[in-house]
C-alpha positions as CSV (number, residue, x, y, z in Angstrom):
1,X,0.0,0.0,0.0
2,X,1.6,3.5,-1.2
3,X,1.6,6.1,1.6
4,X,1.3,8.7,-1.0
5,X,-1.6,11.2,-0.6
6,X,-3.6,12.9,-2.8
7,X,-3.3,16.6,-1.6
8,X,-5.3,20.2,-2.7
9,X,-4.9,23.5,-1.6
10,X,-7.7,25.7,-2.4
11,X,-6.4,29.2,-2.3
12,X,-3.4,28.0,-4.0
13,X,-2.6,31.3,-6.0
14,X,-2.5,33.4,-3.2
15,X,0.5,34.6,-0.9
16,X,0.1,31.5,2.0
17,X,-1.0,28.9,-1.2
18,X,2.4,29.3,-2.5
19,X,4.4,29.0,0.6
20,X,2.1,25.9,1.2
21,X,3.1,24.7,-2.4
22,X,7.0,25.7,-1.2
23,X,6.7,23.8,2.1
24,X,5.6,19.9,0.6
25,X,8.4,20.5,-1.8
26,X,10.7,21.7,1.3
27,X,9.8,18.9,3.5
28,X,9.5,16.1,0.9
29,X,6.0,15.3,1.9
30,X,4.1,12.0,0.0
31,X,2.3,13.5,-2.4
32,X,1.0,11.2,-5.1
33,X,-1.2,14.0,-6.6
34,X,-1.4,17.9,-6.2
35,X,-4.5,19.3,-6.9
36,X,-4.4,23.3,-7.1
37,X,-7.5,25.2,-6.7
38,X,-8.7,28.9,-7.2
39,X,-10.9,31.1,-8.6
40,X,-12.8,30.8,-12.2
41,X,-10.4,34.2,-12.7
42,X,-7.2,31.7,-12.2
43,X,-8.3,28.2,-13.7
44,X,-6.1,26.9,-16.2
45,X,-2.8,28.9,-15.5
46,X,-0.2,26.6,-13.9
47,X,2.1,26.6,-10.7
48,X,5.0,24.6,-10.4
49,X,5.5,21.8,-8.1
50,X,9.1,19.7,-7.9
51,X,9.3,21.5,-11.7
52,X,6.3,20.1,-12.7
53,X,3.6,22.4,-14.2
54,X,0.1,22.1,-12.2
55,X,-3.1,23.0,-14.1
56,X,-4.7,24.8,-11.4
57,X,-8.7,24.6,-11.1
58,X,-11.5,26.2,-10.1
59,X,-12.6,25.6,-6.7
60,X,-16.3,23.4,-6.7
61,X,-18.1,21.9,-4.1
62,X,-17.0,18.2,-5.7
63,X,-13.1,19.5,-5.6
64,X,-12.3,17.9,-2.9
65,X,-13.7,13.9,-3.5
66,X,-11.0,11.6,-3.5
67,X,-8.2,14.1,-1.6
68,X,-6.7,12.8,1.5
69,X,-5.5,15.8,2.9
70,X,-6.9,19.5,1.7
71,X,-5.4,22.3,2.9
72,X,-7.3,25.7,2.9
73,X,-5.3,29.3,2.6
74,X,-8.6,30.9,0.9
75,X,-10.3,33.5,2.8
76,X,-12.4,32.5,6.3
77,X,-15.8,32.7,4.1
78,X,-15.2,30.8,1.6
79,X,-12.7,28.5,4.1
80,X,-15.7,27.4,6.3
81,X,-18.2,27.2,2.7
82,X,-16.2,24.6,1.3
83,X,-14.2,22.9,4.3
């Protein structure tokens, strides 16, 4: 059984999103899959991740099925909406 995780960050274009991007690379955390989410404004642009382009996506109520861990640097509204 593979202890990678399937990890998303909603918020991820923001100031915190990208030192929560910085800090799995940094501490060589088990991610299997990085899931990136935003706004509609920011869907399909990219971030990298271990020099790997990420297609970011729009942030749904159904973005976070399947994710083991989801991390949250979007604002408290929309935090508590979707968490």
């Amino acid at each position: 059984m593979s202890n990678l995780k399937h990890v998303a960050i909603a918020g991820a274009t923001g100031a915190v999103g990208a030192e929560m991007i910085r800090c799995l690379e940094e501490r060589n955390y088990p991610v299997g899959q990085l899931t990136l989410l935003a706004s509609a404004r920011s869907a399909g642009k990219t971030l990298k991740f271990k020099g790997e382009d990420i297609v970011i996506k729009e942030l749904t109520k159904d973005s976070f099925k399947g994710v083991d861990v989801a991390l949250f640097s979007a604002g408290g509204d929309i935090s508590r909406e979707f968490a």
